[in-house]
N, CA, C and O atoms as a Tripos MOL2 file, in Angstrom:
@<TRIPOS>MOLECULE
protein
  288   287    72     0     0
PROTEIN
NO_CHARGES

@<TRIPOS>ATOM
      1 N          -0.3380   33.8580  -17.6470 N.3       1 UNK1
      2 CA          0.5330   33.3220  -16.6100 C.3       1 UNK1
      3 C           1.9830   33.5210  -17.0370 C.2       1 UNK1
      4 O           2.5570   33.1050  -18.0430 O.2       1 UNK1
      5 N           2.4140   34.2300  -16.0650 N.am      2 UNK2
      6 CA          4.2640   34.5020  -16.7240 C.3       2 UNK2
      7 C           5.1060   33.1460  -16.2630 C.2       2 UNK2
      8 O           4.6300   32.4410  -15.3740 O.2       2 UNK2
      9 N           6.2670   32.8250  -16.8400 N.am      3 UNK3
     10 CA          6.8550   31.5520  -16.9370 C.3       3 UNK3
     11 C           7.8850   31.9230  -15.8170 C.2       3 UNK3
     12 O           9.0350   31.5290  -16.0110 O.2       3 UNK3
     13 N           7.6210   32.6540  -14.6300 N.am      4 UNK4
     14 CA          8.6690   32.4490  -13.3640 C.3       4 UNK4
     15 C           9.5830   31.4740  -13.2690 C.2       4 UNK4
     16 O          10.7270   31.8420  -13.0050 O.2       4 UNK4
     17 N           9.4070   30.4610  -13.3960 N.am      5 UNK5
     18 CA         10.4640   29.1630  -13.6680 C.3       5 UNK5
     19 C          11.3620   29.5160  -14.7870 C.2       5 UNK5
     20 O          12.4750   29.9120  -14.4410 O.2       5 UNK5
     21 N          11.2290   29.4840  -15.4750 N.am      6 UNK6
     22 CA         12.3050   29.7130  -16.7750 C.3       6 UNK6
     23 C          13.1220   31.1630  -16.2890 C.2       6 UNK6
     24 O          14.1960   31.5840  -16.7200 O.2       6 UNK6
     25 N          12.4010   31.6500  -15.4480 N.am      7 UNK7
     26 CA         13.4990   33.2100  -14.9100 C.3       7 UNK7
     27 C          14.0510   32.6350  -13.7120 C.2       7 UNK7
     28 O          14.8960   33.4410  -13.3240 O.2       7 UNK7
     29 N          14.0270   32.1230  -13.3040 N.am      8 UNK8
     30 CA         14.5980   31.3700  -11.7870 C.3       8 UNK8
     31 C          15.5250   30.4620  -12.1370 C.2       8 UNK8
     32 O          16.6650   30.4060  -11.6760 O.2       8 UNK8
     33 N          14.9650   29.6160  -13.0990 N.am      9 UNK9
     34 CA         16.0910   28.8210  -13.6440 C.3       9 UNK9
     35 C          17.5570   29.6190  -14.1120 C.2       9 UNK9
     36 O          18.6510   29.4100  -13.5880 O.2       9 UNK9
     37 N          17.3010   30.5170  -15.1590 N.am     10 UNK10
     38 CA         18.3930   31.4170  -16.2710 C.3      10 UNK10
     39 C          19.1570   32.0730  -15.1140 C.2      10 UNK10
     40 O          20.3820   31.9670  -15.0400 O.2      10 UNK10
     41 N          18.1690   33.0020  -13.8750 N.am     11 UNK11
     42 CA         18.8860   33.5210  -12.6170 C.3      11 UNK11
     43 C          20.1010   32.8760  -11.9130 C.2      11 UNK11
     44 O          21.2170   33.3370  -11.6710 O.2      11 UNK11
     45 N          19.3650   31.2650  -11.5730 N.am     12 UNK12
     46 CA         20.8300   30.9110  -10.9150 C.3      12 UNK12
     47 C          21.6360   29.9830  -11.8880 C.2      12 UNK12
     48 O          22.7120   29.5550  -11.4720 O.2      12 UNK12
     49 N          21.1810   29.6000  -13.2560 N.am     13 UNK13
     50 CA         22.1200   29.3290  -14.1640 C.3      13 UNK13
     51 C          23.5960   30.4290  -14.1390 C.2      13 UNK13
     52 O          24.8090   30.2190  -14.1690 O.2      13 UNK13
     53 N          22.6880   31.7250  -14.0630 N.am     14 UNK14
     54 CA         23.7360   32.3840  -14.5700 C.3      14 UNK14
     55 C          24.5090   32.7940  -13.3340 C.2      14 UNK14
     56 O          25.6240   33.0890  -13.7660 O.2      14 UNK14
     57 N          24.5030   32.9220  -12.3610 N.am     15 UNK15
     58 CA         25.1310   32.7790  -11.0870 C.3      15 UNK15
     59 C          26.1410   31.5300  -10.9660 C.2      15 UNK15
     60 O          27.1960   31.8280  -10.4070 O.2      15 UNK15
     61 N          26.0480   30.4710  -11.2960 N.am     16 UNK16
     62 CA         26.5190   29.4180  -10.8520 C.3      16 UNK16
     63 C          27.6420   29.2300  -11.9480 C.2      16 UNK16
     64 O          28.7750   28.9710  -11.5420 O.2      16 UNK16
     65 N          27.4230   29.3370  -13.2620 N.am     17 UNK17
     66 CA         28.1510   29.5280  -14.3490 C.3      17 UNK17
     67 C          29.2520   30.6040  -13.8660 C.2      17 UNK17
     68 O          30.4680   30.4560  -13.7440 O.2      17 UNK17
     69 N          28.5070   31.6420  -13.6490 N.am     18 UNK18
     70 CA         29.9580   32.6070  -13.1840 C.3      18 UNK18
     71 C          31.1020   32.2940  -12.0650 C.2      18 UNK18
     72 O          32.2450   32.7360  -12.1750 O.2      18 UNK18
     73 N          30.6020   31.3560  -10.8070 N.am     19 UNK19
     74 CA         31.0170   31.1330   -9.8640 C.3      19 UNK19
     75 C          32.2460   29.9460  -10.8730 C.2      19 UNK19
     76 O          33.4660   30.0470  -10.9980 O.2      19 UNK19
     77 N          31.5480   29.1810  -11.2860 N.am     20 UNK20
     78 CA         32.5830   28.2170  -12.4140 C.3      20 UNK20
     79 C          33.7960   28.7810  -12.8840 C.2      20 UNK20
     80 O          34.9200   28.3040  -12.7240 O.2      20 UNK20
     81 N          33.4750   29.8970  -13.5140 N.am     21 UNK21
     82 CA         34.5210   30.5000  -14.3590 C.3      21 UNK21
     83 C          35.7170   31.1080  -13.3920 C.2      21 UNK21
     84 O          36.9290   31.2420  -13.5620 O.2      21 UNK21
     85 N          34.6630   31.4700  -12.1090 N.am     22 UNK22
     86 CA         36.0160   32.3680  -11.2450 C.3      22 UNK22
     87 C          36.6030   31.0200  -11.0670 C.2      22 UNK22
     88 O          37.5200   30.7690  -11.8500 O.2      22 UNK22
     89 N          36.3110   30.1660  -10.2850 N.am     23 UNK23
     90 CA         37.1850   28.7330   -9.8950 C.3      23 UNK23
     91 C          38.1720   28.3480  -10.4510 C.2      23 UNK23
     92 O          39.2590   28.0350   -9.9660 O.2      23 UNK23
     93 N          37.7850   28.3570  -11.6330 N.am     24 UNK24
     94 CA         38.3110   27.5430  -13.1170 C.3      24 UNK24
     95 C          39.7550   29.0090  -13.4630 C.2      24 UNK24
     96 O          40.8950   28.5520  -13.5350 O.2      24 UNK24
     97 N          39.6550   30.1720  -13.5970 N.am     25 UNK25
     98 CA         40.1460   30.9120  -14.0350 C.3      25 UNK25
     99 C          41.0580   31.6740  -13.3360 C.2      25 UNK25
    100 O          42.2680   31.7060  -13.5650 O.2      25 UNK25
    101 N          40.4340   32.3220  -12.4330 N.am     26 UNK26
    102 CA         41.1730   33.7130  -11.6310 C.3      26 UNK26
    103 C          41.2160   32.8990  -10.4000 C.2      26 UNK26
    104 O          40.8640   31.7470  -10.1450 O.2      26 UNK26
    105 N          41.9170   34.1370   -9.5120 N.am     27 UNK27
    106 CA         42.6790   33.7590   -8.2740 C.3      27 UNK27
    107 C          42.2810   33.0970   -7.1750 C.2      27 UNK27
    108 O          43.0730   32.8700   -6.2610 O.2      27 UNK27
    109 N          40.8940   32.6780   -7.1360 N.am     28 UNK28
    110 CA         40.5970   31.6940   -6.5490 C.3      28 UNK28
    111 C          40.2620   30.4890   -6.6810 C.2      28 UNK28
    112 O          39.2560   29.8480   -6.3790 O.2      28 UNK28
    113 N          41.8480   30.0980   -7.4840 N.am     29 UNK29
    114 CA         41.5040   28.6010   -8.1660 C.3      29 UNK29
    115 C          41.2360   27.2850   -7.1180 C.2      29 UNK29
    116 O          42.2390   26.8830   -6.5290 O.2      29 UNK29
    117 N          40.4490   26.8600   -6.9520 N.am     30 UNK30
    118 CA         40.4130   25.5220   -6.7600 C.3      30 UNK30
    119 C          39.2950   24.5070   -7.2680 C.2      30 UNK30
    120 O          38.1190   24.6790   -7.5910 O.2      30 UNK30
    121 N          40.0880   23.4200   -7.2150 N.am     31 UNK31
    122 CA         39.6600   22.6980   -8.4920 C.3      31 UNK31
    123 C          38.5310   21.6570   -7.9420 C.2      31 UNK31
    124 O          37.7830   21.2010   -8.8060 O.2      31 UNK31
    125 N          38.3270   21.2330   -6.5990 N.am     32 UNK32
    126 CA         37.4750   20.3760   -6.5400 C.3      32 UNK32
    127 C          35.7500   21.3290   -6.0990 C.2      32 UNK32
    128 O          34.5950   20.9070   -6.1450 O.2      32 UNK32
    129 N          36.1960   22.4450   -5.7770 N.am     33 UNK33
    130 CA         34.6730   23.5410   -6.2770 C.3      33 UNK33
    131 C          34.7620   23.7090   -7.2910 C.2      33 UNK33
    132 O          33.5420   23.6660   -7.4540 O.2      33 UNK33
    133 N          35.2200   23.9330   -8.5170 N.am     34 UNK34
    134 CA         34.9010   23.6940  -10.0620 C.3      34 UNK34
    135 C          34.3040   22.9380  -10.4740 C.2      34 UNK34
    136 O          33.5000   23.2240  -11.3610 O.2      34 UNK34
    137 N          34.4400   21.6390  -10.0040 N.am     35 UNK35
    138 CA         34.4610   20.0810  -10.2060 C.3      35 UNK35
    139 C          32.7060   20.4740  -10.3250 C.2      35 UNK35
    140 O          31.8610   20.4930  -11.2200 O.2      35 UNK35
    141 N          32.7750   20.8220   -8.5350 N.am     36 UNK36
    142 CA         31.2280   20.9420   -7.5640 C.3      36 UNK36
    143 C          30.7100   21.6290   -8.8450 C.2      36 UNK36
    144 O          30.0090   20.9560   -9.6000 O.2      36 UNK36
    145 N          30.9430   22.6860   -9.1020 N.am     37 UNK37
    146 CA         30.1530   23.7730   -9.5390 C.3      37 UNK37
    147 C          30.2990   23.8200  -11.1550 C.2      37 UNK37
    148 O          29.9110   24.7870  -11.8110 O.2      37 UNK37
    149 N          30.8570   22.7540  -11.6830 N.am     38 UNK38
    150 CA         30.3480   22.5990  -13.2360 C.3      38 UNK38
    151 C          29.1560   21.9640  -13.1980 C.2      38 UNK38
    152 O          28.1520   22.3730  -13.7810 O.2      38 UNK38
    153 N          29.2330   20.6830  -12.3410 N.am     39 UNK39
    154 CA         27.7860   19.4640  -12.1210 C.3      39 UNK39
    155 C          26.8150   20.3940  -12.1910 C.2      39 UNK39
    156 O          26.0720   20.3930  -13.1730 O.2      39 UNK39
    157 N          26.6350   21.4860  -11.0070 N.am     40 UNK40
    158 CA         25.6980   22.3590  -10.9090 C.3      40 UNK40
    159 C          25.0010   23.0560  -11.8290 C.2      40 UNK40
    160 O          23.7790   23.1500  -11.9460 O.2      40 UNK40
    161 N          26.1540   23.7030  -12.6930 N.am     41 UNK41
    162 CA         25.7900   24.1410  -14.1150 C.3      41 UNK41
    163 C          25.2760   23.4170  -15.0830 C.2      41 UNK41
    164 O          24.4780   23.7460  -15.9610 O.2      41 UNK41
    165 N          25.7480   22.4770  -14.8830 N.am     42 UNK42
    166 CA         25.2480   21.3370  -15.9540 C.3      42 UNK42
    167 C          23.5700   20.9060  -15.3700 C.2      42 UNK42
    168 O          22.8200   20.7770  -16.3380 O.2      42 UNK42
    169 N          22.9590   20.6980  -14.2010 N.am     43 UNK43
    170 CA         22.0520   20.3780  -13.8940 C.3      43 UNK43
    171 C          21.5000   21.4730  -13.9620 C.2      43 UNK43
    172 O          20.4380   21.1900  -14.5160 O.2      43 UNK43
    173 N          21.4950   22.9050  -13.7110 N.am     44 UNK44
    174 CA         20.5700   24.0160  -14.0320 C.3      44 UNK44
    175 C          20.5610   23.8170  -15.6170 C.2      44 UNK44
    176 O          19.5290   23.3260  -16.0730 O.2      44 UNK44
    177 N          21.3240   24.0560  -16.2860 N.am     45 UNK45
    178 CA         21.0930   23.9990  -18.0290 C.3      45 UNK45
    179 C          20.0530   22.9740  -18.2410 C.2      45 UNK45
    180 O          19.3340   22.9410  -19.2390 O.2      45 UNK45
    181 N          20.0100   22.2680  -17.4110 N.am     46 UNK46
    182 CA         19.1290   20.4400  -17.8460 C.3      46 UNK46
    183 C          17.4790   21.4490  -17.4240 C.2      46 UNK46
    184 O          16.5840   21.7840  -18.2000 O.2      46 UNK46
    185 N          17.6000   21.6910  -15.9570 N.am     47 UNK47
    186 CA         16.5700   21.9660  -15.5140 C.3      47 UNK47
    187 C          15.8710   23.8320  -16.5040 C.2      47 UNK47
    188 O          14.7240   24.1950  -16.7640 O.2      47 UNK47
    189 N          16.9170   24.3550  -16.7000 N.am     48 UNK48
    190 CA         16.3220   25.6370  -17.9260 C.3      48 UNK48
    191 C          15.7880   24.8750  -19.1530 C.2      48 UNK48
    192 O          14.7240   25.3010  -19.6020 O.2      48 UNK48
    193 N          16.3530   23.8140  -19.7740 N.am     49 UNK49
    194 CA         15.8580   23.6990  -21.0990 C.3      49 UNK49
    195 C          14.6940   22.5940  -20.5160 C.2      49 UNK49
    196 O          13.8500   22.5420  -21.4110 O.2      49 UNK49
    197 N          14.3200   21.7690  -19.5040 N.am     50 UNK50
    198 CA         13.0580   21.0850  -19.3020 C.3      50 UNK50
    199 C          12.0680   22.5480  -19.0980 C.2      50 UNK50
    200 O          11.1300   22.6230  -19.8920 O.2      50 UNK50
    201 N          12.1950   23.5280  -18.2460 N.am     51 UNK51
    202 CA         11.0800   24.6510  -18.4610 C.3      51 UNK51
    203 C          11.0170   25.1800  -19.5050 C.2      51 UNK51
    204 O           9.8540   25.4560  -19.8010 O.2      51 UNK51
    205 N          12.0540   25.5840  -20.5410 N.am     52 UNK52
    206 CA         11.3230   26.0430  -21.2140 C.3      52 UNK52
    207 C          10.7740   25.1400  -22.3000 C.2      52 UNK52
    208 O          10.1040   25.8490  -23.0500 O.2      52 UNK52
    209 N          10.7700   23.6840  -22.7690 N.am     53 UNK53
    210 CA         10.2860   22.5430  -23.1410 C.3      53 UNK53
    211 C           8.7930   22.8990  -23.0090 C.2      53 UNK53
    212 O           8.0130   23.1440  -23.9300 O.2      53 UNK53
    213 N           8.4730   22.8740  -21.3050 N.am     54 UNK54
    214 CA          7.3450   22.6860  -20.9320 C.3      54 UNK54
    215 C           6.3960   23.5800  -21.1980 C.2      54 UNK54
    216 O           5.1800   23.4310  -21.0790 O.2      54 UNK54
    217 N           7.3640   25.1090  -21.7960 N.am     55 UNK55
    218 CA          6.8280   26.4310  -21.4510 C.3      55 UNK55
    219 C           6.4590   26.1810  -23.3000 C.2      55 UNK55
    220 O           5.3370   26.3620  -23.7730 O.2      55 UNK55
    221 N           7.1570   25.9290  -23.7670 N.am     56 UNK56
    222 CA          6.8770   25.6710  -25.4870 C.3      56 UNK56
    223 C           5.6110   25.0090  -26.1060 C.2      56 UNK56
    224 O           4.7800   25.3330  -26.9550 O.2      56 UNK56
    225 N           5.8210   24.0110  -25.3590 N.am     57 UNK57
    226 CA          4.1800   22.9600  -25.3750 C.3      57 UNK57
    227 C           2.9660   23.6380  -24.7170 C.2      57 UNK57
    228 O           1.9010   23.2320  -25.1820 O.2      57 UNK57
    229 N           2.8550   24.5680  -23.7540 N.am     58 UNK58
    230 CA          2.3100   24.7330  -23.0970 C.3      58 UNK58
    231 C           1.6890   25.9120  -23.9730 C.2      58 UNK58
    232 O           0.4740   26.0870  -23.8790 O.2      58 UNK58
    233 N           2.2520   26.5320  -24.6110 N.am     59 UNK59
    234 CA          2.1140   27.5560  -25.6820 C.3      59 UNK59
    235 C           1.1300   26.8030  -26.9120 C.2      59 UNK59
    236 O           0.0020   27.1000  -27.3070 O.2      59 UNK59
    237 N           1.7680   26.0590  -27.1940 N.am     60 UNK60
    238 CA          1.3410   25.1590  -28.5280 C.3      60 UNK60
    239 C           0.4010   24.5520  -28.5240 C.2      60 UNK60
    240 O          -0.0720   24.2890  -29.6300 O.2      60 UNK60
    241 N          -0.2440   24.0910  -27.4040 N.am     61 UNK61
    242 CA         -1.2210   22.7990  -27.1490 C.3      61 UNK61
    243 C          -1.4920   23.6190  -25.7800 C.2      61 UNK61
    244 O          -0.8140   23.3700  -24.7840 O.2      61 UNK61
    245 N          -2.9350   25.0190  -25.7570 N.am     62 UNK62
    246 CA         -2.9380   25.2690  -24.4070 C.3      62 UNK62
    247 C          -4.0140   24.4520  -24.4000 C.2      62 UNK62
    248 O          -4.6820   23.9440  -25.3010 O.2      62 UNK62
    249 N          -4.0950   24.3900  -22.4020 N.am     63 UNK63
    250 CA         -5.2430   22.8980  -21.7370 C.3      63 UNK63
    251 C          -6.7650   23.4610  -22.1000 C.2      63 UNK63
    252 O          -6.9580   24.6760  -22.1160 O.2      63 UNK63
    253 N          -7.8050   22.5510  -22.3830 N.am     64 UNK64
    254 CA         -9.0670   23.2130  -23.0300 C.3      64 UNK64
    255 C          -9.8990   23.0090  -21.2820 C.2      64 UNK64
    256 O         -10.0160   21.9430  -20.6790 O.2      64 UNK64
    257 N         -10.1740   23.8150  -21.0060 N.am     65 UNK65
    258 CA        -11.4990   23.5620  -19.8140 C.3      65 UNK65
    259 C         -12.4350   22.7280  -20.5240 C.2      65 UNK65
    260 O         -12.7220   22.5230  -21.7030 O.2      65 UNK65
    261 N         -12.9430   22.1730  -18.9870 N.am     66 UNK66
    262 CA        -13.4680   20.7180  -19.1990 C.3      66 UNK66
    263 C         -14.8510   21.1470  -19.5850 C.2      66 UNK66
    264 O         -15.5490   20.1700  -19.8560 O.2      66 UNK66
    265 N         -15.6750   22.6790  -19.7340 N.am     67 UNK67
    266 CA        -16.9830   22.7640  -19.8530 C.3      67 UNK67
    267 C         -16.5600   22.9550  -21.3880 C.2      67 UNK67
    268 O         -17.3340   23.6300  -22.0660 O.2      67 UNK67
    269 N         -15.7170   22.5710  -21.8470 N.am     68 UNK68
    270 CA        -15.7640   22.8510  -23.6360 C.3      68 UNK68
    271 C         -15.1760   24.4730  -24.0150 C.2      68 UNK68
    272 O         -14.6890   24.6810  -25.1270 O.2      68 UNK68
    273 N         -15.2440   25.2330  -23.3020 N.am     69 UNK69
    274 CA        -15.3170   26.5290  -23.8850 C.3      69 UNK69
    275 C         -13.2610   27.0170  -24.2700 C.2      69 UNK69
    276 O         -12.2730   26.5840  -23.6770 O.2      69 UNK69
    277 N         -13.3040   27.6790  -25.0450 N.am     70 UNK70
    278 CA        -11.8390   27.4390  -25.6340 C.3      70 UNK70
    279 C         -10.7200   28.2750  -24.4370 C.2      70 UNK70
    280 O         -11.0720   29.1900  -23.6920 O.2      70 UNK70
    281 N          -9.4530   27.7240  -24.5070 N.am     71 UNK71
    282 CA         -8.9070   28.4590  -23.1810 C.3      71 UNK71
    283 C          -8.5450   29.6230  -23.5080 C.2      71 UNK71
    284 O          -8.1410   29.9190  -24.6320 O.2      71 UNK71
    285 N          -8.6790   30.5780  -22.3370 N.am     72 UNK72
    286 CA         -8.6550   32.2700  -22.6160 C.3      72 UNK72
    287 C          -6.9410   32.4170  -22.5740 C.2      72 UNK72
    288 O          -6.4120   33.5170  -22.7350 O.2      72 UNK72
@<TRIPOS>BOND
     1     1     2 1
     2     2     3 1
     3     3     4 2
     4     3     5 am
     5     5     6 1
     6     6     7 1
     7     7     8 2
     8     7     9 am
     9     9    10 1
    10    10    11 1
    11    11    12 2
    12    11    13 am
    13    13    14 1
    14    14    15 1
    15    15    16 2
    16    15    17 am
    17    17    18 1
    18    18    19 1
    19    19    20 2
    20    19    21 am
    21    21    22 1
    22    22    23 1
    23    23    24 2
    24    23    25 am
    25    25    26 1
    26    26    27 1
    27    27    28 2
    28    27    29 am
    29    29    30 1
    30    30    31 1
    31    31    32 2
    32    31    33 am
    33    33    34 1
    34    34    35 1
    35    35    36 2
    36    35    37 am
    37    37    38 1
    38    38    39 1
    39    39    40 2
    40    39    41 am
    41    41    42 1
    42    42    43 1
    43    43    44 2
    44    43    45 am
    45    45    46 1
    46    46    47 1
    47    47    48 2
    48    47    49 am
    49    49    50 1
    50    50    51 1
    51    51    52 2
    52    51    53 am
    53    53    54 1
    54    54    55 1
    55    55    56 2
    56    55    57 am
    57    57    58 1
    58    58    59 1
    59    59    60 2
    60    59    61 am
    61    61    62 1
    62    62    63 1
    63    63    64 2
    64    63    65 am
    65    65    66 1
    66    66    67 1
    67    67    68 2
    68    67    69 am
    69    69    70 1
    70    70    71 1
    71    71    72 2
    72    71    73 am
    73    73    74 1
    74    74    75 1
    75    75    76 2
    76    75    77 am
    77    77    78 1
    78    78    79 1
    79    79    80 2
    80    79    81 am
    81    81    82 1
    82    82    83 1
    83    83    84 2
    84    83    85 am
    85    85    86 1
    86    86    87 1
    87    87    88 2
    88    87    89 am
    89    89    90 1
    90    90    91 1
    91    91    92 2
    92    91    93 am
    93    93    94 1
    94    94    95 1
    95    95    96 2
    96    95    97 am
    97    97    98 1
    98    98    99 1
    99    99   100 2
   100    99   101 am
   101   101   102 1
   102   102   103 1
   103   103   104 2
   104   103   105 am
   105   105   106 1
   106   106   107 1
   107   107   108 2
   108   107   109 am
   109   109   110 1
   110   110   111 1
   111   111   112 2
   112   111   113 am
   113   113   114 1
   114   114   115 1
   115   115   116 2
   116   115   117 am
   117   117   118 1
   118   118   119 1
   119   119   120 2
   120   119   121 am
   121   121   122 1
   122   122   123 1
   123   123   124 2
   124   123   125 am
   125   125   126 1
   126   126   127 1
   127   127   128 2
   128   127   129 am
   129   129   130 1
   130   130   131 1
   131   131   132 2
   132   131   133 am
   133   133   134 1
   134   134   135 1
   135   135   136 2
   136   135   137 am
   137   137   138 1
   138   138   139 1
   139   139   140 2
   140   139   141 am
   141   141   142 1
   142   142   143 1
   143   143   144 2
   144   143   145 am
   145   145   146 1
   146   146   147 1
   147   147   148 2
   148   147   149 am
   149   149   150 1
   150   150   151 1
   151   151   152 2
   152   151   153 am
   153   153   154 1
   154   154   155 1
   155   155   156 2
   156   155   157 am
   157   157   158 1
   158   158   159 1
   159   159   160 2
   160   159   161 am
   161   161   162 1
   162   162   163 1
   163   163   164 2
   164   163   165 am
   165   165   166 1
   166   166   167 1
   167   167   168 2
   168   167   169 am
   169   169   170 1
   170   170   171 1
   171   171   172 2
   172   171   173 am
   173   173   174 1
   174   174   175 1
   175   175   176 2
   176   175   177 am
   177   177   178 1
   178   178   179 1
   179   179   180 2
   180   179   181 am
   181   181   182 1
   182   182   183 1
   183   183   184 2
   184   183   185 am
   185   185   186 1
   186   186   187 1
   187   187   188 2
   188   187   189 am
   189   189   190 1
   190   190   191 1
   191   191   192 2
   192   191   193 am
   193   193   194 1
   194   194   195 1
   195   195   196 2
   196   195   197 am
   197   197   198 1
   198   198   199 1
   199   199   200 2
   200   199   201 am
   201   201   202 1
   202   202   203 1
   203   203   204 2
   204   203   205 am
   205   205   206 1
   206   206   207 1
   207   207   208 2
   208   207   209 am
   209   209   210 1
   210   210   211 1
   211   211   212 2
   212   211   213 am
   213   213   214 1
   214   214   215 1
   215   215   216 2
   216   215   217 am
   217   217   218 1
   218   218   219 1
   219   219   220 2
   220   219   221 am
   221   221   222 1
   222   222   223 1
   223   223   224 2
   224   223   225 am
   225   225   226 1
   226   226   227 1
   227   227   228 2
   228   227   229 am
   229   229   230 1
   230   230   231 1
   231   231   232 2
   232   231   233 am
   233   233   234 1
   234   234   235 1
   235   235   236 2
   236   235   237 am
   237   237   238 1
   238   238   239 1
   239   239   240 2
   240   239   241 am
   241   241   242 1
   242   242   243 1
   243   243   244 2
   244   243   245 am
   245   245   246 1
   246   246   247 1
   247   247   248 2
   248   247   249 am
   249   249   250 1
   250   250   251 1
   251   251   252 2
   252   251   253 am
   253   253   254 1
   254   254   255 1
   255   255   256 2
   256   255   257 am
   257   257   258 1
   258   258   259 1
   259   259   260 2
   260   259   261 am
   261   261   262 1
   262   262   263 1
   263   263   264 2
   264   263   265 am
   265   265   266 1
   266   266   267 1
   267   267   268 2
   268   267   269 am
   269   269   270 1
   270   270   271 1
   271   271   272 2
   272   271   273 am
   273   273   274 1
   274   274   275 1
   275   275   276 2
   276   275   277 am
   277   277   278 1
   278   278   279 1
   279   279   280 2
   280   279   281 am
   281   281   282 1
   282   282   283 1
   283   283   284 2
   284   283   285 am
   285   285   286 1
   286   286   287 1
   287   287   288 2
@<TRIPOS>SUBSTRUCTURE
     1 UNK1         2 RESIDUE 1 A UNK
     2 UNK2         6 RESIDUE 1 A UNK
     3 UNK3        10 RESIDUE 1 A UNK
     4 UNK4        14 RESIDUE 1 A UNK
     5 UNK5        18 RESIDUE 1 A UNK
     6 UNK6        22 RESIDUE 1 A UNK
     7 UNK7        26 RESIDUE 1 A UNK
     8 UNK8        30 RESIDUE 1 A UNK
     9 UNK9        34 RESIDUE 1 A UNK
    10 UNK10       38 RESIDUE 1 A UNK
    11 UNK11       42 RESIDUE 1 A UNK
    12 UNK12       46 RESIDUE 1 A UNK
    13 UNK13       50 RESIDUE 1 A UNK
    14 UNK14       54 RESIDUE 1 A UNK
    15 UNK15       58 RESIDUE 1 A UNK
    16 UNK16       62 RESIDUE 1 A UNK
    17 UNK17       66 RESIDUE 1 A UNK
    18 UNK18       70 RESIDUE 1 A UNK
    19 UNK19       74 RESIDUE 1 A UNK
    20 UNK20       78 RESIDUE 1 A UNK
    21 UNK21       82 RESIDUE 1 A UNK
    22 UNK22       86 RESIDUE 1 A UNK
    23 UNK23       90 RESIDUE 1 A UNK
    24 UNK24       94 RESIDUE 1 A UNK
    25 UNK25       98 RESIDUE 1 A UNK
    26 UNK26      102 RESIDUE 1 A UNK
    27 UNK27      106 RESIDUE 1 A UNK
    28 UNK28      110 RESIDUE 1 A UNK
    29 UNK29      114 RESIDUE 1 A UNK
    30 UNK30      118 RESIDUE 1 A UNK
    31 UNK31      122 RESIDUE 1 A UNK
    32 UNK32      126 RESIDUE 1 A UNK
    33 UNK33      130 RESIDUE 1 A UNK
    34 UNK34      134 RESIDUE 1 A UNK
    35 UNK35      138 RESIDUE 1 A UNK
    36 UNK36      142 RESIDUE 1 A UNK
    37 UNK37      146 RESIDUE 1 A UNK
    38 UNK38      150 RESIDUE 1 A UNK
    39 UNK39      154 RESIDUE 1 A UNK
    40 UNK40      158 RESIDUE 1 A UNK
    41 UNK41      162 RESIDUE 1 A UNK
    42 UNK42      166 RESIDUE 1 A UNK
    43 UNK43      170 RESIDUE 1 A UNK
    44 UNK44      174 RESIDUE 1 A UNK
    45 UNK45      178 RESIDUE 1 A UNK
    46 UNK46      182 RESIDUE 1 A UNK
    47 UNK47      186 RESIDUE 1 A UNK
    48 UNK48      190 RESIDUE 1 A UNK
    49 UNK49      194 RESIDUE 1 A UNK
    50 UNK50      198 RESIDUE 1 A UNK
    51 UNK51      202 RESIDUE 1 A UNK
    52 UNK52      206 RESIDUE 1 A UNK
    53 UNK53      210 RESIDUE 1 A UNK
    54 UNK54      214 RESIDUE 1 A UNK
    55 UNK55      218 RESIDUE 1 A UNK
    56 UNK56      222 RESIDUE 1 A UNK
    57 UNK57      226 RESIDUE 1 A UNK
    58 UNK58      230 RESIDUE 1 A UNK
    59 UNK59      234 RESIDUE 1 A UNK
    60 UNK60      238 RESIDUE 1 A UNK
    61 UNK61      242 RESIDUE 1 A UNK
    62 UNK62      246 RESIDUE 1 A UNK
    63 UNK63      250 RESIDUE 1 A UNK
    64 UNK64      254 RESIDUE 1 A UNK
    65 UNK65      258 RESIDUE 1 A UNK
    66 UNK66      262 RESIDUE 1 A UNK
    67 UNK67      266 RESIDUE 1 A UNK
    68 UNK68      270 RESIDUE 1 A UNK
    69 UNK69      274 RESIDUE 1 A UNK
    70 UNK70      278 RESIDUE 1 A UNK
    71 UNK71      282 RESIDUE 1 A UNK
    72 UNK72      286 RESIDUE 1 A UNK
């Protein structure tokens, strides 16, 4: 099973981060979409490091089927 979440997450992490920097930096400064769009960044970073958390454990401890037989 590929970890689609953890690529969806990093995708618009990294979109939203960039949108930050233009705000924050170059000629289309304004400051209360920065404001918007750090929160944003900050809540994708939260939501990338809970997948890949989940994606770590999930690795480490895979789920055993319930007829006993070990997971493939």
């Amino acid at each position: 099973k590929k970890p689609i979440g953890i690529y969806m997450n990093a995708g618009a992490l990294w979109v939203v981060l960039w949108i930050t920097v233009d705000r924050y930096a170059w000629q289309a400064s304004s400051p209360l979409f920065a404001g918007v769009a750090s929160v944003a960044t900050l809540l994708l970073l939260l939501c990338l490091a809970s997948a890949l958390r989940t994606r770590l454990r999930r690795l480490r401890h895979p789920i055993q089927p319930s007829n006993g037989e070990p997971a493939a």
